[in-house]
VEXPABA-603980 format. One record per residue (C-alpha): residue number from 1; residue in one letter; x, y, z. Coordinates in nm, 2 decimals. Layout:
! VEXPABA-603980
{k: NUM | r: A | east: X | north: Y | up: Z}
...
This chain:
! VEXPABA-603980
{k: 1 | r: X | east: 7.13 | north: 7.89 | up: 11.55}
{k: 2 | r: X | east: 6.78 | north: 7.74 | up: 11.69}
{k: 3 | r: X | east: 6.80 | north: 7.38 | up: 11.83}
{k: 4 | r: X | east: 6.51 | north: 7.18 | up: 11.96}
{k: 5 | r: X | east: 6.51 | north: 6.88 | up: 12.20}
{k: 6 | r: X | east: 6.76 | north: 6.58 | up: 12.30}
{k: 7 | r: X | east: 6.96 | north: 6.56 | up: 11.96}
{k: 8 | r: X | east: 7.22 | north: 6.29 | up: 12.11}
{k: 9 | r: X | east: 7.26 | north: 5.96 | up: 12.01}
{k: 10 | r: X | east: 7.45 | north: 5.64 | up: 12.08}
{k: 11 | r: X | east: 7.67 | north: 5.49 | up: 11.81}
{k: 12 | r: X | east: 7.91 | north: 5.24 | up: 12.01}
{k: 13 | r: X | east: 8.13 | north: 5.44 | up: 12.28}
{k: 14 | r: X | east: 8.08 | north: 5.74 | up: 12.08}
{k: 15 | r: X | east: 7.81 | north: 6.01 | up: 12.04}
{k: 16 | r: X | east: 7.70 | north: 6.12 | up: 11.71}
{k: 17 | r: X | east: 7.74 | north: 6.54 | up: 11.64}
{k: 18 | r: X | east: 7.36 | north: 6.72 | up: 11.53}
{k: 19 | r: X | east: 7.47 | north: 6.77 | up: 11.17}
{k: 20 | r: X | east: 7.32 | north: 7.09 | up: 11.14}
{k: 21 | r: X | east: 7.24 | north: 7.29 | up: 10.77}
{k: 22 | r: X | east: 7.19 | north: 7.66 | up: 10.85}
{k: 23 | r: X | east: 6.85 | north: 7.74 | up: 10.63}
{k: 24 | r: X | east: 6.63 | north: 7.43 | up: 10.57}
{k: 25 | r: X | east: 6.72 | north: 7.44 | up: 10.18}
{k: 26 | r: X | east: 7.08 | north: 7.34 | up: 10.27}
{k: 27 | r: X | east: 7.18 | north: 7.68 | up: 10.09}
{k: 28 | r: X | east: 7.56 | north: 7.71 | up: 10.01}
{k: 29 | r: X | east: 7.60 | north: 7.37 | up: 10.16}
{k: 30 | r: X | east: 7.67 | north: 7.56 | up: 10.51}
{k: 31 | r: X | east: 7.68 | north: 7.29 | up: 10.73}
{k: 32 | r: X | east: 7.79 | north: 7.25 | up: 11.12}
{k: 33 | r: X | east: 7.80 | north: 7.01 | up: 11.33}
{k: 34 | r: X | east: 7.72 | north: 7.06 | up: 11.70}
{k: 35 | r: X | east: 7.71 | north: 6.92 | up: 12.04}
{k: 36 | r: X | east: 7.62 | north: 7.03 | up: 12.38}
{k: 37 | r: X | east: 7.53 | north: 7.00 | up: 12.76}
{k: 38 | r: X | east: 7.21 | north: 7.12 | up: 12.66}
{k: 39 | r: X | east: 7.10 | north: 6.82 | up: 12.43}
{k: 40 | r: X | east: 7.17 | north: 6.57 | up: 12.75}
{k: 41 | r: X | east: 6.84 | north: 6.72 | up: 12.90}
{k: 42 | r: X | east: 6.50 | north: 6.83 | up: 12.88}
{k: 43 | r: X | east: 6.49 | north: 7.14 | up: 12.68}
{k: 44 | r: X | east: 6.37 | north: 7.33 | up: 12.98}
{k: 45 | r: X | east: 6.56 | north: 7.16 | up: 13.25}
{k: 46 | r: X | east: 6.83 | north: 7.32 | up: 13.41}
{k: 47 | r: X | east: 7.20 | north: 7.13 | up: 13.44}
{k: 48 | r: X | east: 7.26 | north: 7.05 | up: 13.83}
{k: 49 | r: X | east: 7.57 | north: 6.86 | up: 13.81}
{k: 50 | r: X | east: 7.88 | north: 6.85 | up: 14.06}
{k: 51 | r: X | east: 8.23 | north: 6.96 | up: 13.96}
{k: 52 | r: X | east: 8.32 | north: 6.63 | up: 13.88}
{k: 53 | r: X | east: 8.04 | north: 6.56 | up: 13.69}
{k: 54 | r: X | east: 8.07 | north: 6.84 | up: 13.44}
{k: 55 | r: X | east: 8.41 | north: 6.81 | up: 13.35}
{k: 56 | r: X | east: 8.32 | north: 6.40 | up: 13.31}
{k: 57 | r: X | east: 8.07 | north: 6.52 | up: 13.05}
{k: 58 | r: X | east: 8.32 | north: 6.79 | up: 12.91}
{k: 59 | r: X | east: 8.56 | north: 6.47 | up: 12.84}
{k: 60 | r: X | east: 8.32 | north: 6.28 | up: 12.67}
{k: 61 | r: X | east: 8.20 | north: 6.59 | up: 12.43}
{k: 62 | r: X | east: 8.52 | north: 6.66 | up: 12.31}
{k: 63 | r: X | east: 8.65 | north: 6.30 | up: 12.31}
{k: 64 | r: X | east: 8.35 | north: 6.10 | up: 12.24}
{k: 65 | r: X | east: 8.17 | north: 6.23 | up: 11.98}
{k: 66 | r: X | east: 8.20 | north: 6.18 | up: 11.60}
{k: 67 | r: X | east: 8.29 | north: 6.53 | up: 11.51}
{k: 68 | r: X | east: 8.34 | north: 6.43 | up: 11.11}
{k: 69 | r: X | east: 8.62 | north: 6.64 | up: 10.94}
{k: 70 | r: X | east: 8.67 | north: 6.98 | up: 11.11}
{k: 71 | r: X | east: 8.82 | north: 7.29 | up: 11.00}
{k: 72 | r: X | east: 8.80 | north: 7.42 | up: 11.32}
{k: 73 | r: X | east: 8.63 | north: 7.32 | up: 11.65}
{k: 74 | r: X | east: 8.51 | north: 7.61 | up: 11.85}
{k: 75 | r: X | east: 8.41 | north: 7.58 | up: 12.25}
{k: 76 | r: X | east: 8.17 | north: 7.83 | up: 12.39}
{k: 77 | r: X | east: 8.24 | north: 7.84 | up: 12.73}
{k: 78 | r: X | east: 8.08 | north: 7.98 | up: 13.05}
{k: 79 | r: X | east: 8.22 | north: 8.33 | up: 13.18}
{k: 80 | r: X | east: 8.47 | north: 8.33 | up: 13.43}
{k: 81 | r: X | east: 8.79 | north: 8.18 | up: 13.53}
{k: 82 | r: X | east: 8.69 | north: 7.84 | up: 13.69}
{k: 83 | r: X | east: 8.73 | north: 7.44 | up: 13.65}
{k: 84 | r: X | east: 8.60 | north: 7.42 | up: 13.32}
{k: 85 | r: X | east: 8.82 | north: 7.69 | up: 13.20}
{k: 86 | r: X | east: 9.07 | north: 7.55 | up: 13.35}
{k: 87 | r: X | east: 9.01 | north: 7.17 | up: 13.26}
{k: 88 | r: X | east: 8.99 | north: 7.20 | up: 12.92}
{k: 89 | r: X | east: 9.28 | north: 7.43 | up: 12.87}
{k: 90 | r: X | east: 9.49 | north: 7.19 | up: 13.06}
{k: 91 | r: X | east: 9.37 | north: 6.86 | up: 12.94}
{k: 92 | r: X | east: 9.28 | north: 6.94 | up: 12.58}
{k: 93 | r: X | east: 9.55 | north: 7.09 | up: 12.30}
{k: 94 | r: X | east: 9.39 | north: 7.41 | up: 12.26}
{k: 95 | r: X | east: 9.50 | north: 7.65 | up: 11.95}
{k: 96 | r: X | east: 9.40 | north: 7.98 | up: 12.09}
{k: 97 | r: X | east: 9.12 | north: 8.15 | up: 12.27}
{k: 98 | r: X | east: 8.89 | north: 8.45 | up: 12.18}
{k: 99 | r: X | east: 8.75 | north: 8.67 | up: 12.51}
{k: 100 | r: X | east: 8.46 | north: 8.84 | up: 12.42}
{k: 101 | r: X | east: 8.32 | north: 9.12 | up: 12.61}
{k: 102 | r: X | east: 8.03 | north: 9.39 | up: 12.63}
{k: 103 | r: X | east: 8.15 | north: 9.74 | up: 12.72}
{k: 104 | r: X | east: 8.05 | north: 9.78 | up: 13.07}
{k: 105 | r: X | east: 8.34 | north: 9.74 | up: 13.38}
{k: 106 | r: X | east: 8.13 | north: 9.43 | up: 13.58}
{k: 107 | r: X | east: 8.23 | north: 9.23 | up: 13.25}
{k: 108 | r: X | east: 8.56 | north: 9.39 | up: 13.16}
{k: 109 | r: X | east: 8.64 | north: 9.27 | up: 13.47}
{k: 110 | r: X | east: 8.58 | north: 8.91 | up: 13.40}
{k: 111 | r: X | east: 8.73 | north: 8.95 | up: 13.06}
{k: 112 | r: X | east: 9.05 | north: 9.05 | up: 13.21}
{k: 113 | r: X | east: 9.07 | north: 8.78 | up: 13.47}
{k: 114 | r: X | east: 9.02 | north: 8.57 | up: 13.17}
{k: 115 | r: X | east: 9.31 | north: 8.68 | up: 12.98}
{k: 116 | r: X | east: 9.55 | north: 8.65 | up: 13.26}
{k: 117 | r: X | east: 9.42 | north: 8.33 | up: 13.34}
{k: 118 | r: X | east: 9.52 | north: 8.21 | up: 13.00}
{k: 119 | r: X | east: 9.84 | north: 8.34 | up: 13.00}
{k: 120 | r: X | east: 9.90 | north: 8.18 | up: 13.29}
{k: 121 | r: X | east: 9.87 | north: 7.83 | up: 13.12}
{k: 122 | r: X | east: 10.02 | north: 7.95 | up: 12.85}
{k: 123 | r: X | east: 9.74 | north: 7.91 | up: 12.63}
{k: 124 | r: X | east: 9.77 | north: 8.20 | up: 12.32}
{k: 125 | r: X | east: 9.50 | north: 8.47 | up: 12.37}
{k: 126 | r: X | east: 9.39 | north: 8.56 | up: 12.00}
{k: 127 | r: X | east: 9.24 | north: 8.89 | up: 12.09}
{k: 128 | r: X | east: 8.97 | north: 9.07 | up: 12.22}
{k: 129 | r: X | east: 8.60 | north: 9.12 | up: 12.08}
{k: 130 | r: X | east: 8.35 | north: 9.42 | up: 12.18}
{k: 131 | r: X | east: 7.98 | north: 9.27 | up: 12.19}
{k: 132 | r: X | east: 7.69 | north: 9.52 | up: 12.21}
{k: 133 | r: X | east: 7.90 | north: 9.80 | up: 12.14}
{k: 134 | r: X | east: 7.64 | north: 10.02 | up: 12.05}
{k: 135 | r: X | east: 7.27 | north: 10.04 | up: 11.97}
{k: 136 | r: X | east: 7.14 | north: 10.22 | up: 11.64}
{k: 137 | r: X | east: 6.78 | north: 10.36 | up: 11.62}
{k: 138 | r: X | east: 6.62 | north: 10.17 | up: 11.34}
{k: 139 | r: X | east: 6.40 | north: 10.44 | up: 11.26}
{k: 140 | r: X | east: 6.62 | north: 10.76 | up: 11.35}
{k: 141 | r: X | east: 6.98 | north: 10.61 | up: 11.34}
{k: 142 | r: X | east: 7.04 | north: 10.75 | up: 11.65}
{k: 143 | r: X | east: 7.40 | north: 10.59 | up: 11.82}
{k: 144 | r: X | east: 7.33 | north: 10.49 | up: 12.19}
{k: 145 | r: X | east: 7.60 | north: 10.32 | up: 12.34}
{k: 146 | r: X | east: 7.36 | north: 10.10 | up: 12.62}
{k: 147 | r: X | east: 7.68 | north: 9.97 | up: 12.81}
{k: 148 | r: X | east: 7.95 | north: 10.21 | up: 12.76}
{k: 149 | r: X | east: 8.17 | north: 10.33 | up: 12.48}
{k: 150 | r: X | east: 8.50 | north: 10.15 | up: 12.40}
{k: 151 | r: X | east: 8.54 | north: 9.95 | up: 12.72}
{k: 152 | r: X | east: 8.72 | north: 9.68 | up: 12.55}
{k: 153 | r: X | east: 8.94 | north: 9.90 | up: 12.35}
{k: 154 | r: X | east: 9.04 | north: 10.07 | up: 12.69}
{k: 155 | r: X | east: 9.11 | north: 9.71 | up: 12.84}
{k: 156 | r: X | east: 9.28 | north: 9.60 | up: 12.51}
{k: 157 | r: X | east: 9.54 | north: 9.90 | up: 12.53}
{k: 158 | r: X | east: 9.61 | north: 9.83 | up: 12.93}
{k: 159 | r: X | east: 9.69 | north: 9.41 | up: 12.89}
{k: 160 | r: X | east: 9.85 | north: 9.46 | up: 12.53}
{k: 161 | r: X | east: 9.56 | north: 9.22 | up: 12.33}
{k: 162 | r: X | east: 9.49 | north: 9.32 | up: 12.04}
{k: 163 | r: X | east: 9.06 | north: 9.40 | up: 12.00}
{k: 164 | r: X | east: 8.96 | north: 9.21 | up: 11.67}
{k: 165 | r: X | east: 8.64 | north: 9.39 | up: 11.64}
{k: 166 | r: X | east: 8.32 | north: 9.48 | up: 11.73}
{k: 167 | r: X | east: 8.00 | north: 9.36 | up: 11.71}
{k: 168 | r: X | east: 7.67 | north: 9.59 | up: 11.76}
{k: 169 | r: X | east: 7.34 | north: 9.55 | up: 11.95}
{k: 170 | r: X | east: 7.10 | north: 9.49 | up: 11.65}
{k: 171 | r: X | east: 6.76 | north: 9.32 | up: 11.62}
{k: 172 | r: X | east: 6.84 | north: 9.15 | up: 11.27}
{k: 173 | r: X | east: 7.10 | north: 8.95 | up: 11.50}
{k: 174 | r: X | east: 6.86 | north: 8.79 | up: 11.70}
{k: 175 | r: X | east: 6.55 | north: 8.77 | up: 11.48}
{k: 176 | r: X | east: 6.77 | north: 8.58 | up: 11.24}
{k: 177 | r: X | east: 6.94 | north: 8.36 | up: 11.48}
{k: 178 | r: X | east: 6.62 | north: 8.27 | up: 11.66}
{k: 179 | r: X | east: 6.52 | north: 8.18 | up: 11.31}
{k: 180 | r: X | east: 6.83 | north: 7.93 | up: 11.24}
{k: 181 | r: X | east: 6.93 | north: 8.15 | up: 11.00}
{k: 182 | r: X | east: 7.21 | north: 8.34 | up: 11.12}
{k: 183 | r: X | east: 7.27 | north: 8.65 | up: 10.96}
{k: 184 | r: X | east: 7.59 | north: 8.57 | up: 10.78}
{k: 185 | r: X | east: 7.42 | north: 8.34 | up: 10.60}
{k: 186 | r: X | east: 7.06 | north: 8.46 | up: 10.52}
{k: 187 | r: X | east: 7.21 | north: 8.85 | up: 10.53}
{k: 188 | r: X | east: 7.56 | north: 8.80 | up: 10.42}
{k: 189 | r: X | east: 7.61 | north: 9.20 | up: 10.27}
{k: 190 | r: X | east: 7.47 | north: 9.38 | up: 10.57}
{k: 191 | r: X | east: 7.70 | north: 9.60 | up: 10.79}
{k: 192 | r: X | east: 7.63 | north: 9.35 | up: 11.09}
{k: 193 | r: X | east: 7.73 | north: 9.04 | up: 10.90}
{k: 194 | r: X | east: 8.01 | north: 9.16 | up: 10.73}
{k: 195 | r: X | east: 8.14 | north: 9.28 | up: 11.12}
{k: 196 | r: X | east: 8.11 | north: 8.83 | up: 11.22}
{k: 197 | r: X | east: 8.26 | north: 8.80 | up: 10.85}
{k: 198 | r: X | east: 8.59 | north: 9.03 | up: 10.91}
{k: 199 | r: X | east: 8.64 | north: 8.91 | up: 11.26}
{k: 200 | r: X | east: 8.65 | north: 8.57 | up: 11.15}
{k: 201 | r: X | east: 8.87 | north: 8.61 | up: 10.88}
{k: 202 | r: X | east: 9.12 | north: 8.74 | up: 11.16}
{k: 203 | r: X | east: 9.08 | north: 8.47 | up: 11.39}
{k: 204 | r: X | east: 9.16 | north: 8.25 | up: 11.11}
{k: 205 | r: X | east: 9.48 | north: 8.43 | up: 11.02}
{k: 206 | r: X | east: 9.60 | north: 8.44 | up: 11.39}
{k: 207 | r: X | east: 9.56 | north: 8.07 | up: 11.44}
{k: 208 | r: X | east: 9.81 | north: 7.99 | up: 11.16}
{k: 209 | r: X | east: 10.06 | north: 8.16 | up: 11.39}
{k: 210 | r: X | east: 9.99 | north: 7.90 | up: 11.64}
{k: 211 | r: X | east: 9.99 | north: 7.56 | up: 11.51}
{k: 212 | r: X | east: 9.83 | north: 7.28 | up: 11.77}
C-alpha cells in the first residue's frame, strides 16, 4: 500500500481513518481504512517520542478514530517484546496475534521472545509465518534461500506453533505494493498472491476459535 503525506483529520474528539481504495478505479470495491504514527508527521520526519508519549498516541489510534465497520482490525507492530507490545496486549481485547519471521537466527530469535511473551499474557498466538523464504531467479528459476532454509519451521516444531505459511522474496511484491496495488488485488492468480490469499484464509479460520 503507498500513502502520501499527513492524512489525519479532526472530526470532534475523534480522528477520521484514510479510507483507502486499493487501485484508483475502486476495483472490486476493495476498500481499507487506515491509520498510523506515520500520518502525525512530516512524511520524512522521524517519530522521537518518549515512552509515555507513544503509548498516549497508541490509545488514541485505537480508541479515537472512526474506524467505520470492521471485519477485522489488524496492528502492525514494531519487532520485539517491549511497551508497546506489551501495552496494547494488556489494555486492548486482543483476538490473536500473528509473528512473522525471516529465516535467519538474529530474527528467530526475536520471534521466539515474542511468542513467549504472549503466552505469558495469555494472549492466543495464531501461528507462525516465514517471510523471504526464498529467492527465485526470474530469468533462470534458480532457488536461493538469501536468509536460510526453514528457520521458522525449525522454531515452529521446538515452541509447538503451528507455521501458517510462507511467503517468498519476490520483486512483483514490492513493485506492486510501491504501486498501491498490492498483488492480491492487481495479481490475484500468481503463485505469490495466492501464498497472502491461503494464509489469510487460515488466520481467519483460527480466530473463530478465539472469540474477543
Amino acid at each position: 500500500m503507498e500513502f502520501h503525506g499527513k492524512l489525519f483529520i479532526f472530526v470532534s474528539i475523534y480522528f477520521l481513518s484514510f479510507i483507502v481504495c486499493i487501485m484508483s478505479e475502486c476495483w472490486k470495491n476493495a476498500f481499507n481504512s487506515s491509520m498510523s504514527m506515520g500520518f502525525l508527521v512530516e512524511e520524512t520526519a522521524p517519530i522521537v517520542w518518549r515512552g509515555l508519549m507513544v503509548m498516549s498516541a497508541i490509545e488514541k489510534l485505537l480508541r479515537q478514530v472512526d474506524w467505520h465497520q470492521l471485519d477485522y482490525l489488524v496492528v502492525d507492530m514494531p519487532p520485539g517484546t517491549g511497551d508497546i507490545q506489551l501495552s496494547i496486549s494488556q489494555n486492548i481485547p486482543v483476538a490473536g496475534v500473528v509473528i512473522v519471521s525471516t529465516p535467519q537466527d538474529i530474527a528467530l530469535l526475536d520471534a521466539h521472545k515474542g511468542a513467549e511473551m504472549f503466552r505469558k499474557v495469555n494472549v492466543p498466538v495464531l501461528g507462525l509465518i516465514q517471510n523471504m523464504s526464498v529467492f527465485q531467479c526470474p530469468k533462470c528459476k534458480h532457488e536461493t534461500h538469501i536468509f536460510g532454509a526453514d528457520g521458522v519451521k525449525k522454531l515452529s516444531k521446538n515452541i509447538g506453533i503451528d507455521v501458517l505459511g510462507d511467503i517468498p522474496l519476490h520483486v512483483h511484491i514490492r513493485e506492486t505494493s510501491d504501486s498501491g496495488k498490492p498483488i492480491v488485488i492487481s495479481q490475484p492468480q500468481s503463485n505469490v498472491a495466492q501464498a497472502y490469499l491461503k494464509i489469510a484464509a487460515e488466520i481467519v479460520k483460527r480466530l473463530l476459535l478465539f472469540p474477543v
